[in-house]
C-alpha positions in Angstrom: -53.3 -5.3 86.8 -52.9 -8.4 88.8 -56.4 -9.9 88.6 -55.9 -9.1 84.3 -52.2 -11.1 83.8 -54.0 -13.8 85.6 -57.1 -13.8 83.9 -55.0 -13.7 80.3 -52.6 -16.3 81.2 -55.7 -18.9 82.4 -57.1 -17.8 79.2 -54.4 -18.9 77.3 -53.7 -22.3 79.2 -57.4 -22.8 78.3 -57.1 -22.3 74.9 -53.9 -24.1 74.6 -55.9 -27.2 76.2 -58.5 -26.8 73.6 -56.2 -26.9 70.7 -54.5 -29.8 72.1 -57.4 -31.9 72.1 -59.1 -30.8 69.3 -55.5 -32.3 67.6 -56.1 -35.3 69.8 -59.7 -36.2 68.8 -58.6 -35.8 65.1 -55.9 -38.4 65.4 -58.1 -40.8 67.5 -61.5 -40.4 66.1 -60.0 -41.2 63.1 -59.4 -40.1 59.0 -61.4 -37.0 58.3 -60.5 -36.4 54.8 -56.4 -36.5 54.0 -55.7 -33.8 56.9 -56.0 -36.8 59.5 -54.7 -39.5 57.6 -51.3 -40.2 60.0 -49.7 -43.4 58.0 -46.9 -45.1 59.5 -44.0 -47.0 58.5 -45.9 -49.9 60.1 -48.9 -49.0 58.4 -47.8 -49.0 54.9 -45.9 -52.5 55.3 -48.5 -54.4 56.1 -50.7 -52.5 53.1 -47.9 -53.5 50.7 -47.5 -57.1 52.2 -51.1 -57.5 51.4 -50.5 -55.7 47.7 -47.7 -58.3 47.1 -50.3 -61.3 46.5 -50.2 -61.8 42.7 -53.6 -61.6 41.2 -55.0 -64.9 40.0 -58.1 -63.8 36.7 -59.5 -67.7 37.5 -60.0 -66.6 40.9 -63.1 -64.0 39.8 -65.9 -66.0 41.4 -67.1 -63.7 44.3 -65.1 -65.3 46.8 -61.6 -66.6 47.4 -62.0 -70.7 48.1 -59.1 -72.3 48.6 -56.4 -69.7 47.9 -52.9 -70.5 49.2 -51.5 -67.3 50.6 -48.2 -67.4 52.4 -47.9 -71.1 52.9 -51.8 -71.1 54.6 -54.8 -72.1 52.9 -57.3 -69.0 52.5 -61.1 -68.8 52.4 -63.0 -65.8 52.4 -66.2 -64.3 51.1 -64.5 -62.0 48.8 -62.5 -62.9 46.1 -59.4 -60.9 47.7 -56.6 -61.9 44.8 -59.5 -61.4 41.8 -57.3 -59.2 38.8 -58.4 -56.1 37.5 -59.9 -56.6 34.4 -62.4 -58.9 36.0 -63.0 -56.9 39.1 -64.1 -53.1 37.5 -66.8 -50.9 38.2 -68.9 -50.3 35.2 -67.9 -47.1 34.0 -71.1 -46.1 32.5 -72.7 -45.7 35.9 -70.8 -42.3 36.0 -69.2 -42.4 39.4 -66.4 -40.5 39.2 -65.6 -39.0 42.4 -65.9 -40.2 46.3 -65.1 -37.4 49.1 -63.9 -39.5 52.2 -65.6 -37.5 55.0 -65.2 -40.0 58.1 -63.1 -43.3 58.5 -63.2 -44.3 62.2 -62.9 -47.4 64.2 -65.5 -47.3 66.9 -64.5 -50.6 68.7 -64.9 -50.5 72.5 -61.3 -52.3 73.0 -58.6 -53.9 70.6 -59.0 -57.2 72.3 -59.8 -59.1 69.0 -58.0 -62.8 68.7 -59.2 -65.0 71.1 -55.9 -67.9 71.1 -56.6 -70.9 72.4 -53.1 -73.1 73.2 -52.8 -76.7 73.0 -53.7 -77.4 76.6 -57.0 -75.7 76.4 -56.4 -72.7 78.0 -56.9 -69.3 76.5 -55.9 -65.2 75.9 -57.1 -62.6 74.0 -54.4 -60.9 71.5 -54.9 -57.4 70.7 -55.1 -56.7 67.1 -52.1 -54.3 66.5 -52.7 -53.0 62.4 -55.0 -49.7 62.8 -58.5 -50.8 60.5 -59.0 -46.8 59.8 -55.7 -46.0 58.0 -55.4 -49.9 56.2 -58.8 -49.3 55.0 -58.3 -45.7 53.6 -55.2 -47.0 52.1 -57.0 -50.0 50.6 -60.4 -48.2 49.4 -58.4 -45.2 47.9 -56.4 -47.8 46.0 -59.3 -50.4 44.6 -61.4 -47.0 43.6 -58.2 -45.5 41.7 -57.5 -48.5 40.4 -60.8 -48.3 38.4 -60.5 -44.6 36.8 -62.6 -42.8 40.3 -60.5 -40.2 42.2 -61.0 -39.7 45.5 -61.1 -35.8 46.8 -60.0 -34.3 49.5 -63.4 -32.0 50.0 -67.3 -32.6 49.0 -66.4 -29.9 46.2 -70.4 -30.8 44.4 -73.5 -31.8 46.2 -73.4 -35.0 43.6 -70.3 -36.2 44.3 -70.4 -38.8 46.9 -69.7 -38.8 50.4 -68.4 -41.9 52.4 -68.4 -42.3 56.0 -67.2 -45.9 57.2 -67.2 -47.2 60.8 -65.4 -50.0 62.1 -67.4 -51.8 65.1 -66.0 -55.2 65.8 -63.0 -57.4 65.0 -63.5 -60.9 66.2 -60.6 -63.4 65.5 -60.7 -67.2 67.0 -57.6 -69.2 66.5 -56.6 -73.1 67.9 -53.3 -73.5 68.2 -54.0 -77.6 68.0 -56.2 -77.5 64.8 -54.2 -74.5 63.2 -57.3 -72.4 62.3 -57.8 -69.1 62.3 -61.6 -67.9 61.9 -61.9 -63.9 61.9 -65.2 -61.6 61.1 -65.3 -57.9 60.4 -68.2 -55.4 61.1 -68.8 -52.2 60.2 -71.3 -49.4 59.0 -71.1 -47.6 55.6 -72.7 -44.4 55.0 -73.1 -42.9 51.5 -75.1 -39.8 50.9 -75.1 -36.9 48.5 -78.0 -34.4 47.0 -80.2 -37.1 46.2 -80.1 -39.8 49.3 -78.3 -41.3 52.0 -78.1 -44.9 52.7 -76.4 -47.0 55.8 -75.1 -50.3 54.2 -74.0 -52.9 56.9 -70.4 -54.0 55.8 -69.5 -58.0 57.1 -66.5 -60.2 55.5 -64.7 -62.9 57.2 -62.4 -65.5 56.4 -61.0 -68.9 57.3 -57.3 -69.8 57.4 -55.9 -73.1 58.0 -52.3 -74.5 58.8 -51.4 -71.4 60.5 -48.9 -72.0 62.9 -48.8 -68.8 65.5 -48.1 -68.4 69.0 -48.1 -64.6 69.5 -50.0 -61.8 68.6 -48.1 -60.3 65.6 -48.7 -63.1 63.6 -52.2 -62.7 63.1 -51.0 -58.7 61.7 -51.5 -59.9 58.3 -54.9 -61.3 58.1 -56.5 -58.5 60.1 -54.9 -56.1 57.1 -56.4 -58.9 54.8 -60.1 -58.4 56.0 -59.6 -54.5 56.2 -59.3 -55.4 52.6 -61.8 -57.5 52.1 -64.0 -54.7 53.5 -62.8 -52.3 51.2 -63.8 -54.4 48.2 -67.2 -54.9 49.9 -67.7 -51.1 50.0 -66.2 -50.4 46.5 -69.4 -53.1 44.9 -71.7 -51.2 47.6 -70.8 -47.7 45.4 -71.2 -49.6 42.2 -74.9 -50.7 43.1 -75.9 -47.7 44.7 -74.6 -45.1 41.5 -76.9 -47.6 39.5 -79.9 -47.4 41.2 -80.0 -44.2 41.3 -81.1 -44.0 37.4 -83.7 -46.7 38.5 -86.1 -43.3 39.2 -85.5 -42.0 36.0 -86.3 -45.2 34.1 -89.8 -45.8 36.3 -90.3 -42.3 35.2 -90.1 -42.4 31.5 -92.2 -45.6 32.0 -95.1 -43.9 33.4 -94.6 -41.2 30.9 -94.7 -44.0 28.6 -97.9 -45.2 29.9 -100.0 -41.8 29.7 -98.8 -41.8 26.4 -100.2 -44.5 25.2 -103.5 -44.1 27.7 -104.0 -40.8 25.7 -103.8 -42.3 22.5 -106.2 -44.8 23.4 -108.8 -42.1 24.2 -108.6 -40.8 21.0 -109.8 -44.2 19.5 
């Protein structure tokens, strides 16, 4: 009787230690569809801070050169305040629906900003915004913005699938020049019936007369290249759901071609 109300209540201390971690790795690894998707207060303020810049339609170049964002001057490779009506997927390429499966960042360590003070000497910061949740946030928003609804599950084989992994977040700032120059890495992953393709995702930026002395202040342009990463991944859909027909045209090419082989038989 003994040996059995031990061996239960290890058995249920093992379970219980299962559960909790199975809880723990869903949190930490990341979004996995909307079950995981834990958005803070702290989260969704420095989304909407970055939803507050006003969108500029002269800005629609592919890149943002020389936008002045909060009193800094802003470069980047994307144009990150381009409006709508110039920034849309083409809606005939019939992407309709994206099925988030994975969002995680896979960084080794937060250690990001690399701050350099006046007197030469340097520490790392620690980039506080979490890249997973700003970037679900931000890709859910530029893909609903353009008529495509994002699901919770892969409910058809050709709706697509998106898995995104962040892998580094390198930031250098000079307090004496007042330059920030940050980079962002990652891996995309889209797949459904038909293929599967990994897409490396890069964007960086270049932001002058930034005056900052601790790591909070640099909270805003980390969100600002989730973003830019987002957009990256949104035109990375767009060429991928039109290649796809790329098959079918080479296809009725070659059908094309017998056709008029045939008829030259005839002759």
């Amino acid at each position: 009787m003994l040996r059995a109300t031990l061996l239960a209540i290890f058995a249920a201390i093992f379970l219980t230690g299962c559960v909790a971690k199975a809880s723990l790795c869903l949190s930490c690894e990341g979004i996995d569809g909307v079950q995981s998707a834990s958005i803070s207060s702290e989260d969704k303020t420095y989304f909407e801070e970055v939803m507050r810049i006003p969108a500029d339609c002269s800005a629609c170049r592919g890149r943002g050169d020389g936008v002045f964002i909060n009193g800094v001057k802003y470069r980047s490779d994307v144009a990150i305040n381009c409006c709508l009506e110039k920034n849309m997927i083409d809606i005939n390429v019939g992407l309709k629906k994206v099925y988030f499966h994975r969002i995680v960042d896979a960084r080794s360590s937060a250690r990001s900003i690399y701050y350099t003070r006046e007197d030469g000497s340097g520490v790392v910061f620690n980039s506080n915004p979490r890249l997973e949740v700003l970037f679900y946030m931000f890709l859910k928003r530029e893909l609903n913005s353009r008529g495509i609804v994002v699901v919770d599950t892969q409910t058809s084989p050709y709706t697509y699938r998106l898995d995104f992994r962040f892998d580094e977040l390198r930031g250098t700032y000079s307090r004496s020049s007042e330059i920030l120059n940050g980079h962002l890495y990652g891996e995309l992953v889209l797949s459904d019936i038909n293929f599967k393709k990994r897409i490396p995702i890069s964007t960086r930026h270049h932001v002058e007369e930034l005056e900052a002395s601790k790591s909070g202040q640099f909270d805003f342009f980390v969100a600002l290249l989730v973003k830019q990463a987002a957009i990256k991944v949104v035109e990375e859909l767009e060429a991928s759901k039109s290649g796809q027909f790329d098959f079918f045209i080479a296809l009725l090419v070659k059908q094309a071609a017998i056709k008029v082989a045939d008829e030259i038989t005839k002759l």
